[in-house]
N, C-alpha and C positions, 0 to 999 in steps of 0.2 A: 504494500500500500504506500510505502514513503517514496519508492521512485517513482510509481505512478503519480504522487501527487506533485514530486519534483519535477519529471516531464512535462508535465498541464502546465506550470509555474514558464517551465523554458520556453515554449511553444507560446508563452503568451505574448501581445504584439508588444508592450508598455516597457518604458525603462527603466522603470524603477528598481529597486533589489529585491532580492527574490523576497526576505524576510517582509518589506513592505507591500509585496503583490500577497502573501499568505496573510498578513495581519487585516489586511483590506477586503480579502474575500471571506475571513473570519466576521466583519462584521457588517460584511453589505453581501443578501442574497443573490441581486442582480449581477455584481462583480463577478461570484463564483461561477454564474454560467456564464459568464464572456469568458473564462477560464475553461471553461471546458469545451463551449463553443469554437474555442482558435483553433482546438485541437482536431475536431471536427473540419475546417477548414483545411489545413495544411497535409491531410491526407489522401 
């Protein structure tokens, strides 16, 4: 489960660092599917 949630993290478009793409999608629902939706795209 940690790489998978690493990989979502990499694949996502934003610059931010990864520790602030997880804490953002911790607290905003809509973030975490742009996070999973990239991944979705890029395949």
């Amino acid at each position: 489960m940690r790489r998978l949630a690493l990989n979502i993290a990499r694949m996502h478009h934003s610059k931010v660092s990864m520790r602030s793409k997880f804490l953002h999608a911790s607290w905003s629902y809509d973030f975490l599917l742009d996070m999973i939706r990239a991944t979705r795209r890029r395949m």
